[in-house]
C-alpha positions as CSV (number, residue, x, y, z in Angstrom):
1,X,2.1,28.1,21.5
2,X,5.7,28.3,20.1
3,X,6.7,27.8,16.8
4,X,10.4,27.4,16.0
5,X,11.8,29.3,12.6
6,X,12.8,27.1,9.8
7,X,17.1,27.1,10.4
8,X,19.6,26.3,7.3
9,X,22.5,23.9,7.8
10,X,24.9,22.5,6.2
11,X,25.7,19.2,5.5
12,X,29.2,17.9,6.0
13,X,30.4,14.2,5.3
14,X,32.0,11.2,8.0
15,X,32.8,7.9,7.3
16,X,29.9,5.3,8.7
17,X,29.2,1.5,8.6
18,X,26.0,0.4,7.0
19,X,24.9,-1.1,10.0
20,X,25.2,2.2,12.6
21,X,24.4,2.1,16.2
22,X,23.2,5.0,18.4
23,X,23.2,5.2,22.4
24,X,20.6,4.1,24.2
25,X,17.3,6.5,23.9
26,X,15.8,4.6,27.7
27,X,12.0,5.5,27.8
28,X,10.5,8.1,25.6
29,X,7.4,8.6,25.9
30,X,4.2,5.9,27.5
31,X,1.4,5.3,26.1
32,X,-1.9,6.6,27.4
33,X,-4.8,4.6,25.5
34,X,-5.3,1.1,24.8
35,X,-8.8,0.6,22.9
36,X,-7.7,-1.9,20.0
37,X,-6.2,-5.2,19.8
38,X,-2.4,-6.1,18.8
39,X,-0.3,-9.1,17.7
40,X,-1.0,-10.9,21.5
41,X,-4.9,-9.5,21.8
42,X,-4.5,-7.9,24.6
43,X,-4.3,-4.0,23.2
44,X,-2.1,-1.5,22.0
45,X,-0.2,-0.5,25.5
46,X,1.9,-3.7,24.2
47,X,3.7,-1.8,21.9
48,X,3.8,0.9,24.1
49,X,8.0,0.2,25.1
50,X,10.9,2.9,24.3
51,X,12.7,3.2,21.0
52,X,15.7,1.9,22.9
53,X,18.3,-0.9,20.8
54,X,16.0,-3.6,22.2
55,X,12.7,-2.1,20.7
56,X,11.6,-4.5,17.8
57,X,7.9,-3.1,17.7
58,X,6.0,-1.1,14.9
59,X,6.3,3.0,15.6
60,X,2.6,3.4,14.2
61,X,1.7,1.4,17.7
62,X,3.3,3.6,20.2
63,X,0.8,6.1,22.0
64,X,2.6,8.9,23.3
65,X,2.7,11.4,26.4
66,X,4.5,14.7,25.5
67,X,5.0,17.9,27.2
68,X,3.0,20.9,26.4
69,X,5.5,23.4,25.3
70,X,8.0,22.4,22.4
71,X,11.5,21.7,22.3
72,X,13.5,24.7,22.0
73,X,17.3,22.9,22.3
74,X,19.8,22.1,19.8
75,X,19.3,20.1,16.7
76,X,22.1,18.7,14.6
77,X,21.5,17.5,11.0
78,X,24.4,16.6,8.8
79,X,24.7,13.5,6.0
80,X,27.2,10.8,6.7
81,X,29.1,8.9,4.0
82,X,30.5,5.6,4.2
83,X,32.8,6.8,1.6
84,X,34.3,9.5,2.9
85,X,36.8,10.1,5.2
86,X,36.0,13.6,6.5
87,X,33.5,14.2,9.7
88,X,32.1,17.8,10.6
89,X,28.7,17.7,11.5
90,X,26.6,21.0,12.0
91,X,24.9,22.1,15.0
92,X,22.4,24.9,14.3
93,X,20.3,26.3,17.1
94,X,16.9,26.8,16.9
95,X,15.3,29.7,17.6
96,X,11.1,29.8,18.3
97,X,8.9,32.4,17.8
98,X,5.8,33.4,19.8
99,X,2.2,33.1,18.1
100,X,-1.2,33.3,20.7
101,X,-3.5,31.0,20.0
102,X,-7.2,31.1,19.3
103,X,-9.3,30.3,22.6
104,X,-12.0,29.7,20.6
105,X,-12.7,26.5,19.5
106,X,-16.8,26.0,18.3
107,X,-14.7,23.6,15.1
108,X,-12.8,20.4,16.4
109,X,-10.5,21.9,13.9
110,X,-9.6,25.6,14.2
111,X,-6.6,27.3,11.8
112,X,-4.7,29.9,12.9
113,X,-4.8,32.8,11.0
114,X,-1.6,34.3,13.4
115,X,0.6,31.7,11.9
116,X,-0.7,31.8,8.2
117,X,2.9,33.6,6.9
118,X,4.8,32.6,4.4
119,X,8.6,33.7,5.1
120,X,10.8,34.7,2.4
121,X,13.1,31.4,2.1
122,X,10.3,29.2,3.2
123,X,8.3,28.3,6.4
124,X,5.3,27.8,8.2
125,X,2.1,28.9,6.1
126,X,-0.6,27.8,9.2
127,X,-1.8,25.6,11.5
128,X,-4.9,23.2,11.9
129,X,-5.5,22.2,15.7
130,X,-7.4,19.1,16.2
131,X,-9.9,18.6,19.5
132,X,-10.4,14.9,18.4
133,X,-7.4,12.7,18.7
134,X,-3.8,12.2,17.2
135,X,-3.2,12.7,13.9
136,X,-1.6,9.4,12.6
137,X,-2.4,9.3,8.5
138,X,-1.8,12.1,6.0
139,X,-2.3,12.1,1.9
140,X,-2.5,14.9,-0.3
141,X,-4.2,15.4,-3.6
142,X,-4.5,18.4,-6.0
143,X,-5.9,21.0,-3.3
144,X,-7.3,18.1,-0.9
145,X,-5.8,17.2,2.1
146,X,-7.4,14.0,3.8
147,X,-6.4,13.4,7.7
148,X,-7.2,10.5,9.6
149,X,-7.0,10.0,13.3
150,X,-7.8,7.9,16.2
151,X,-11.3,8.8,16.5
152,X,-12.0,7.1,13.1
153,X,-13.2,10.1,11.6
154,X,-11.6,11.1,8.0
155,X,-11.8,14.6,7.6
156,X,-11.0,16.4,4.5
157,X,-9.6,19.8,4.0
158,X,-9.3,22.5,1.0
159,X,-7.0,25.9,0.9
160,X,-6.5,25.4,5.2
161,X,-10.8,25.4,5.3
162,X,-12.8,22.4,6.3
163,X,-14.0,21.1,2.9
164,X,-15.8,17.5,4.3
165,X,-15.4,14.9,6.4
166,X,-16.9,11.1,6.7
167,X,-16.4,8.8,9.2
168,X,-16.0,4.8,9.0
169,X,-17.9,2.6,11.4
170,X,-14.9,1.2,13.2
171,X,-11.0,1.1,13.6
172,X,-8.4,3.5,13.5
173,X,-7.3,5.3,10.2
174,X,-3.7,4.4,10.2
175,X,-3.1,5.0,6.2
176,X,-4.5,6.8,3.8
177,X,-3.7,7.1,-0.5
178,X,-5.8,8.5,-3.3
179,X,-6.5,7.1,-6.5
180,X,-8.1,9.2,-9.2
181,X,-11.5,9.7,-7.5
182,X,-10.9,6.8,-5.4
183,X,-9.6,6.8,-1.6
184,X,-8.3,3.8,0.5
185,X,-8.1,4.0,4.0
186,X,-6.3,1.3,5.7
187,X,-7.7,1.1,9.7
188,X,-7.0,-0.6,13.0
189,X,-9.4,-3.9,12.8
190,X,-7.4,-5.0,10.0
191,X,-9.9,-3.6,7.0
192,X,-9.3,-1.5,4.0
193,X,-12.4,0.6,3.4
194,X,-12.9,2.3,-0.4
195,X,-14.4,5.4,-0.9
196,X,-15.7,7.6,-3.9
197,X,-14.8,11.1,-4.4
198,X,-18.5,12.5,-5.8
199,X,-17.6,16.2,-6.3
200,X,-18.3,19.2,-4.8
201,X,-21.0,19.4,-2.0
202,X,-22.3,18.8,1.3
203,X,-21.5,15.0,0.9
204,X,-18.4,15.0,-1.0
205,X,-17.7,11.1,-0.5
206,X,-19.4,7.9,-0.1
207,X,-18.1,4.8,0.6
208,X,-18.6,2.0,-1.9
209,X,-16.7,-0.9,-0.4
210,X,-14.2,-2.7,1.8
211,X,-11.2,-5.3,0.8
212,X,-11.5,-7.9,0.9
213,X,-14.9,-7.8,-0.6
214,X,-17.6,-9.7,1.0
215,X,-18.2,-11.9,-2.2
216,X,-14.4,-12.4,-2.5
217,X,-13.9,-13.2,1.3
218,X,-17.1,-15.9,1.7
219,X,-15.5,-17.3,-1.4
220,X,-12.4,-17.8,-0.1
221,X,-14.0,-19.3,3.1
222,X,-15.7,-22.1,1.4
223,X,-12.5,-24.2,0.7
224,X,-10.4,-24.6,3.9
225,X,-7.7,-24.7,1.5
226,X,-7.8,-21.5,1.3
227,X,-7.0,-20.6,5.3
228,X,-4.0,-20.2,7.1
229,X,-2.5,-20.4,10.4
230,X,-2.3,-16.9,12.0
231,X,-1.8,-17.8,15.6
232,X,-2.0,-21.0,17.4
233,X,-5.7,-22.4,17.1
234,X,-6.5,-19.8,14.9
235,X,-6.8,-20.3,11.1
236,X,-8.0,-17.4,8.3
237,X,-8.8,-16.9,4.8
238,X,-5.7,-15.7,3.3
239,X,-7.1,-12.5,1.4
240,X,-7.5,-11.2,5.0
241,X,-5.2,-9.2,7.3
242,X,-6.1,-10.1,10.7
243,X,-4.0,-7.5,12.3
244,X,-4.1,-3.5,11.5
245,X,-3.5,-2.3,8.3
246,X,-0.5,-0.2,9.2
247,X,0.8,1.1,5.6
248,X,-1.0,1.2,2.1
249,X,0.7,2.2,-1.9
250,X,-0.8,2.3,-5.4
251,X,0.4,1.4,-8.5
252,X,-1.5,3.9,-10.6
253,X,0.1,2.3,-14.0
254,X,-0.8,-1.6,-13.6
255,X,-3.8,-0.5,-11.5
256,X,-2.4,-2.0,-7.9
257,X,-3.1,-1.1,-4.3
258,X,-0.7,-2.9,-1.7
259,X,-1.4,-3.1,1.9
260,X,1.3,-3.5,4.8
261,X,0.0,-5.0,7.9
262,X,0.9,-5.8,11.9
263,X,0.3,-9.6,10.9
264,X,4.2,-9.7,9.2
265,X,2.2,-9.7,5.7
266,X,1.8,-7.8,2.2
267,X,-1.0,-8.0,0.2
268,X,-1.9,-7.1,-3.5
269,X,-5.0,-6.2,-4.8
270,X,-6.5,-5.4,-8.1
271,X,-8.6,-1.8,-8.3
272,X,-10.9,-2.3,-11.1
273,X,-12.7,-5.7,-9.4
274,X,-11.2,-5.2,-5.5
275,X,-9.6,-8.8,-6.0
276,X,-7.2,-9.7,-3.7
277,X,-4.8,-11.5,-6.0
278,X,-1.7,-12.5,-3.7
279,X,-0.5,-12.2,0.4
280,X,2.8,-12.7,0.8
281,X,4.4,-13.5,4.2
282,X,7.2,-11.0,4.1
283,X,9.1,-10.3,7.4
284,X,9.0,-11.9,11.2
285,X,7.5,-8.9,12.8
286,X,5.2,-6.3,11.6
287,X,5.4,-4.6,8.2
288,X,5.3,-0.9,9.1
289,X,5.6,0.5,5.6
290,X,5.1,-0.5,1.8
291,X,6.3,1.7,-1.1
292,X,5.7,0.9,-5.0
293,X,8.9,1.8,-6.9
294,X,10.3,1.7,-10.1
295,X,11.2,-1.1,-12.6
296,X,8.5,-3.4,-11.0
297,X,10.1,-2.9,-7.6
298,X,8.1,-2.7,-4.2
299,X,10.1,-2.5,-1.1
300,X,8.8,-3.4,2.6
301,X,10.3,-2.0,5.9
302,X,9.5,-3.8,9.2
303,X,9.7,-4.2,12.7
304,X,12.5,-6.6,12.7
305,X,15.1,-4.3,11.5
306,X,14.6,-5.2,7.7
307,X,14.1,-3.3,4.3
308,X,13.5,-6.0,1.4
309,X,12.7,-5.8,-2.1
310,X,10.5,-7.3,-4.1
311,X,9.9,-7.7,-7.7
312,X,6.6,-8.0,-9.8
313,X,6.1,-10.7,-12.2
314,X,3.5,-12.0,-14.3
315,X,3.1,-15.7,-14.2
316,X,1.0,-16.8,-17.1
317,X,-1.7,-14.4,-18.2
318,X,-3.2,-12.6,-15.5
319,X,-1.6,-14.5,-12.4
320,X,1.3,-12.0,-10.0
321,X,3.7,-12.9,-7.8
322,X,6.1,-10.9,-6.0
323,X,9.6,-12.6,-5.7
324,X,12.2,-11.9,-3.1
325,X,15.5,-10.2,-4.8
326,X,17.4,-8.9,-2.2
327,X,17.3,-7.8,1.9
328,X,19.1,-4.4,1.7
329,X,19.3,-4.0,5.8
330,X,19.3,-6.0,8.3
331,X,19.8,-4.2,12.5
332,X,18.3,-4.2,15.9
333,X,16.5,-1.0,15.2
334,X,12.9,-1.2,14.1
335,X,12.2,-0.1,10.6
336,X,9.3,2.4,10.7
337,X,8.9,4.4,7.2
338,X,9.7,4.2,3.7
339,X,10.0,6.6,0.8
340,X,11.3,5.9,-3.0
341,X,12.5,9.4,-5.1
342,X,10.8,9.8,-8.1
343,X,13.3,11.1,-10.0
344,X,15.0,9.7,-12.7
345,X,18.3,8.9,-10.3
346,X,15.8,6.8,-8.1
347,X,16.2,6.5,-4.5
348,X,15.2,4.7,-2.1
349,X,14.7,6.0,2.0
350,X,14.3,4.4,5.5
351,X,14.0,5.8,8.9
352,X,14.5,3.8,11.8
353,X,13.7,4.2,15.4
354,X,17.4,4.6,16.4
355,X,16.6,8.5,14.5
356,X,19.1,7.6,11.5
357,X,17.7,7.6,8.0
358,X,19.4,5.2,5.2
359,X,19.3,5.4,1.7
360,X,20.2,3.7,-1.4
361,X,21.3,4.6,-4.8
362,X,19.6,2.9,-8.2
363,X,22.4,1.5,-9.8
364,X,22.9,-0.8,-12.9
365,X,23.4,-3.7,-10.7
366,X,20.4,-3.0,-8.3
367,X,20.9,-0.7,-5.1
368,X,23.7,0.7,-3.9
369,X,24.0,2.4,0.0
370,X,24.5,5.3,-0.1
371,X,25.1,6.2,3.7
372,X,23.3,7.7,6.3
373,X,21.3,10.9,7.2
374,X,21.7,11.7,11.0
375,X,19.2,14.9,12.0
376,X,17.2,13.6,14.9
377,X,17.6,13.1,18.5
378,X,14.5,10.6,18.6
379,X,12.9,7.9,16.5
380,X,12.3,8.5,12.8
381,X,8.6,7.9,12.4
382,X,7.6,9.2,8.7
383,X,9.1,10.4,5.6
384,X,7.9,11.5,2.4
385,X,9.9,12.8,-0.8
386,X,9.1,16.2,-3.5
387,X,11.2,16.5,-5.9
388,X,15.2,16.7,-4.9
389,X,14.0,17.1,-0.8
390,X,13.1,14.5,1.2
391,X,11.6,14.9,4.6
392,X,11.9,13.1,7.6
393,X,9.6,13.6,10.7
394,X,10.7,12.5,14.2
395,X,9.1,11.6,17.9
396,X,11.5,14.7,18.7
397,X,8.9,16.8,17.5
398,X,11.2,18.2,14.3
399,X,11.1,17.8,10.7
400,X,14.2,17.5,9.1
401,X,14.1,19.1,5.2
402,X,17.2,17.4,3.3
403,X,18.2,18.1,-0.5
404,X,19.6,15.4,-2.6
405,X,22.8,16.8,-4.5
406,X,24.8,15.6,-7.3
407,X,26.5,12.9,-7.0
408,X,24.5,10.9,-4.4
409,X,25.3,14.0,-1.2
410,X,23.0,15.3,1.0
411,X,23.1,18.6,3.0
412,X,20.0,20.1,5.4
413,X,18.2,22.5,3.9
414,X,16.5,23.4,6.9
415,X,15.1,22.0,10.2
416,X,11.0,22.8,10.8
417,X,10.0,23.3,14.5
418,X,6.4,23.8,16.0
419,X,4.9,20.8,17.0
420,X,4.4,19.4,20.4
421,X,4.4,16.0,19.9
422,X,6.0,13.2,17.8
423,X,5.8,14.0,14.0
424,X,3.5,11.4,13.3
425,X,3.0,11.2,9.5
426,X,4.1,13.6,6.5
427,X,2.4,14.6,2.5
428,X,3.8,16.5,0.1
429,X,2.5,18.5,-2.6
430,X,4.1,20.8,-5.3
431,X,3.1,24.6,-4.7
432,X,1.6,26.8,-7.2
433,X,4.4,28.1,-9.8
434,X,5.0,31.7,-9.5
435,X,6.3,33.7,-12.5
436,X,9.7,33.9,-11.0
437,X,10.1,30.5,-10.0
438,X,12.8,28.9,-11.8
439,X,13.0,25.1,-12.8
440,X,16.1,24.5,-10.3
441,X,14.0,26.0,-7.5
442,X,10.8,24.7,-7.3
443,X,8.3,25.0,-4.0
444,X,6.5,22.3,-2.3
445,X,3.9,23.0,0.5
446,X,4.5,20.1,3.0
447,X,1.5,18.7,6.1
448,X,3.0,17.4,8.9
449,X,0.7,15.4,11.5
450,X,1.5,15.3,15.0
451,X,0.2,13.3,17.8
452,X,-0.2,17.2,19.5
453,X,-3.5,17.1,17.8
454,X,-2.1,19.1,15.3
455,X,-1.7,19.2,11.6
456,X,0.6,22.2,9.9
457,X,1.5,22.9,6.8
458,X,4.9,24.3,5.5
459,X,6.2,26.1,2.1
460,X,9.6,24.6,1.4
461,X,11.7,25.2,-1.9
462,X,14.5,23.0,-3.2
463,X,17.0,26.4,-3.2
C-alpha cells in the first residue's frame, strides 16, 4: 500500500464568520451494510446520505465504500480568524511513499514491520491491518491500546503486539474509555457494557456488568412514572438509551461516566454503584459526541448542527443536575466530534461534516470563538487533543496535526497520510521522554482508526 510522508505547513490567518459555509460535497461515499437498527427501525443504510449542507445525520452512522489506493492530491490546512483581516492559506503537496505489504495473514491483525520507522521530525511508527471489520472506536491507556469494531469484538493491543481481546455478546463497539482498571464500551443496541482489567494473562479482562444494571433497570420499570415516550406508542424506562450509544466521557475526579446516544439524549452515571442518576434530553437529533471539561462543564455536539454546554450542580446532598448555560453553535452542518484542551488556557474543539473545525477560547465570561481550522476536503469525523496539538481525522482519509500558539493561533504542524478509508476515530498518548527531549517539545504517539480496516500509529512532537 501507499503511505504518504507527514508534510509541514504553515498556517496563515483570513477573516471568517462564525457560522461558515462550504460548497456542496454531493455523495461521498454509500453505505455497504445494514445489520442494526436506527432512529426509524429500519437499519443503518438510513444514515447512509452524503455530508452535503442538507445532511443532519450522525457521522458514526455512515458506512462507507472507498477506493483501494489512497489519495495522493493536494491538501490545504491553514487556521482562519474571525479577527483578522489577512487571508493566505497554504497548499502543501503530499508526497506518498511505497511500503509492500505482508501477504500473510494467519492473525486477523497483522503489523507491518516495513512501516515500523520513526522519521526524524515525526511520522508513521507502524501499521495494524484488520481482516474483521471497520475500526470505529479507539482509547488509549498507559501501553494499552483497546480497538473496537463492527464485529463486536474488543481487541486489546501492547507495544504494536496482540496483548488480548474479548468479545461482547451483541452490538457494535461504537466508544470506548478507560477508568483505572475499569473499561466502558458503549455499543450499537443501545447498552454500555463494564469490564475489569485483571492483569496480565491469557484472560486479561472479564466483564462484570452492563448500565443500566439489571436491578436498577427492573426498578425503574415498576413505577410507570418512571417511563417515557421514545417514539409514538412506545414508552421506556428513562435510565435506558433505546438507540446506540454513539459517544462516552469520565469524570475521573467526582467519579462520573456520561453517555451520548442516537436517541437525542445524555445520560450520567455514577461508577462506584453503576446508578444511573440523571438523562437529560439534550438536542433534536442525535448526540454524536460528549466531552467532560473543566469548571463543572460538559459540552454535547449533535446532529442538528449544535454544540451546547452544560454545567454540573449538586442539588441537595447527593442529587445532580446538569443545567443548560449556553448554545455556542448553531448551522446546517452536522456536528460529529468534540475535544476540550487540557491545558490550563482550556479549549474547547468541534468538527463538523462540512470538514471545518471550530473552537473556542476559556475566557472570564465563559467561551469565546476563536475561529476556524480549515484542513480537510471531506467531513471531520474525530478529534482528539495532546498537549498544545490537536488532531483532527477526516472521511478524506487525512489527519490533520495542528499546534495551538500563543495568543489563541493555530498553524499545521503537519498533515498524516496512509489510510484508505475515512479516518474514523483518533487516541492520543504521550511518548516515552528521551534525554534530549525538552519541555517545549514534547512527543506524543497518536492511533488513528480507519474504516480501511486499519489502525496506525504515529509519533508526532509539538516542535
Amino acid at each position: 500500500m501507499t503511505i504518504g510522508e507527514t508534510n509541514r505547513a504553515a498556517a496563515t490567518t483570513s477573516p471568517e464568520e462564525n457560522n461558515l459555509r462550504r460548497r456542496k460535497l454531493g455523495a461521498l461515499f454509500s453505505d455497504q451494510s445494514s445489520t442494526t437498527q436506527d432512529h426509524n427501525g429500519s437499519g443503518d443504510d438510513d444514515y447512509a446520505t452524503s455530508y452535503s449542507h442538507s445532511s443532519r445525520r450522525s457521522s458514526d452512522a455512515f458506512a462507507f465504500r472507498f477506493a483501494a489506493s489512497p489519495a495522493t492530491d493536494s491538501t490545504t490546512a491553514y487556521y482562519s480568524n474571525p479577527n483578522s483581516a489577512n487571508s493566505s492559506p497554504y497548499t502543501n503537496m503530499l508526497s506518498p511513499w511505497n511500503q509492500r505489504l505482508s501477504p500473510y495473514t494467519k492473525s486477523p491483525w497483522i503489523h507491518d514491520p516495513a512501516t515500523s520507522s520513526s522519521p526524524k521530525h515525526g511520522g508513521l511508527i507502524g501499521s495494524l491491518f484488520r481482516e474483521e471489520g471497520h475500526v470505529y472506536s479507539l482509547a488509549a491507556a498507559g501501553d494499552l491500546l483497546y480497538t473496537g469494531s463492527d464485529s463486536k469484538n474488543l481487541r486489546v493491543w501492547k507495544n504494536l503486539k496482540e496483548f488480548s481481546g474479548f468479545k461482547s455478546s451483541s452490538g457494535l463497539v461504537k466508544a470506548i474509555v478507560v477508568c483505572g482498571d475499569t473499561v466502558f464500551t458503549g455499543h450499537q443496541d443501545g447498552k454500555i457494557r463494564v469490564w475489569r482489567f485483571l492483569g496480565d494473562g491469557r484472560n486479561t479482562h472479564k466483564r462484570v456488568g452492563s448500565l443500566p444494571t439489571t436491578r436498577d433497570l427492573l426498578v425503574k420499570s415498576i413505577n410507570p412514572r418512571n417511563y417515557v415516550e421514545v417514539r409514538r406508542n412506545r414508552n421506556v424506562p428513562w435510565v435506558k438509551h433505546y438507540d446506540a450509544v454513539s459517544c462516552l466521557s469520565v469524570d475521573a475526579d467526582q467519579g462520573l461516566l456520561y453517555s451520548g446516544s442516537w436517541d437525542k439524549s445524555f445520560k450520567v452515571w455514577r461508577i462506584s454503584d453503576s446508578k444511573c442518576l440523571e438523562s437529560v434530553q439534550a438536542h433534536d437529533d442525535a448526540v454524536n459526541s460528549v466531552v467532560v471539561a473543566f469548571y463543572g462543564l460538559v459540552f454535547t455536539g449533535s446532529a442538528d448542527g449544535t454544540v451546547k454546554a452544560w454545567r454540573r450542580e449538586l442539588v441537595g446532598r447527593s442529587t445532580i443536575r446538569h443545567v443548560l448555560v449556553e448554545t455556542l453553535l448553531r448551522q446546517d452542518h452536522a456536528v460529529t466530534s468534540l475535544a476540550v484542551s487540557g491545558s490550563s488556557a482550556g479549549a474547547l474543539y468541534a468538527g463538523s461534516s462540512d470538514g471545518l473545525v471550530s473552537f473556542w477560547e476559556r475566557e472570564k465570561h465563559f467561551m469565546l470563538h476563536g475561529g476556524v481550522l480549515r484542513g480537510h476536503k471531506q467531513a471531520v469525523l474525530c478529534l482528539a487533543v495532546g498537549g498544545s496539538l490537536v488532531m483532527s481525522g477526516s472521511a478524506d482519509r487525512s489527519i490533520c496535526v495542528w499546534r495551538r500558539d500563543g495568543g489563541g493561533g493555530h498553524s499545521c504542524l503537519a498533515v498524516l497520510t496512509g489510510h484508505t478509508g475515512p479516518v474514523k476515530c483518533l487516541a492520543v498518548a504521550a511518548a516515552e521522554e528521551e534525554e534530549e527531549e525538552s519541555e517545549d517539545n514534547k512527543k506524543w504517539i497518536v492511533y488513528s482508526g480507519s474504516l480501511d480496516k486499519s489502525v496506525k500509529v504515529w509519533r508526532v512532537s509539538e516542535e
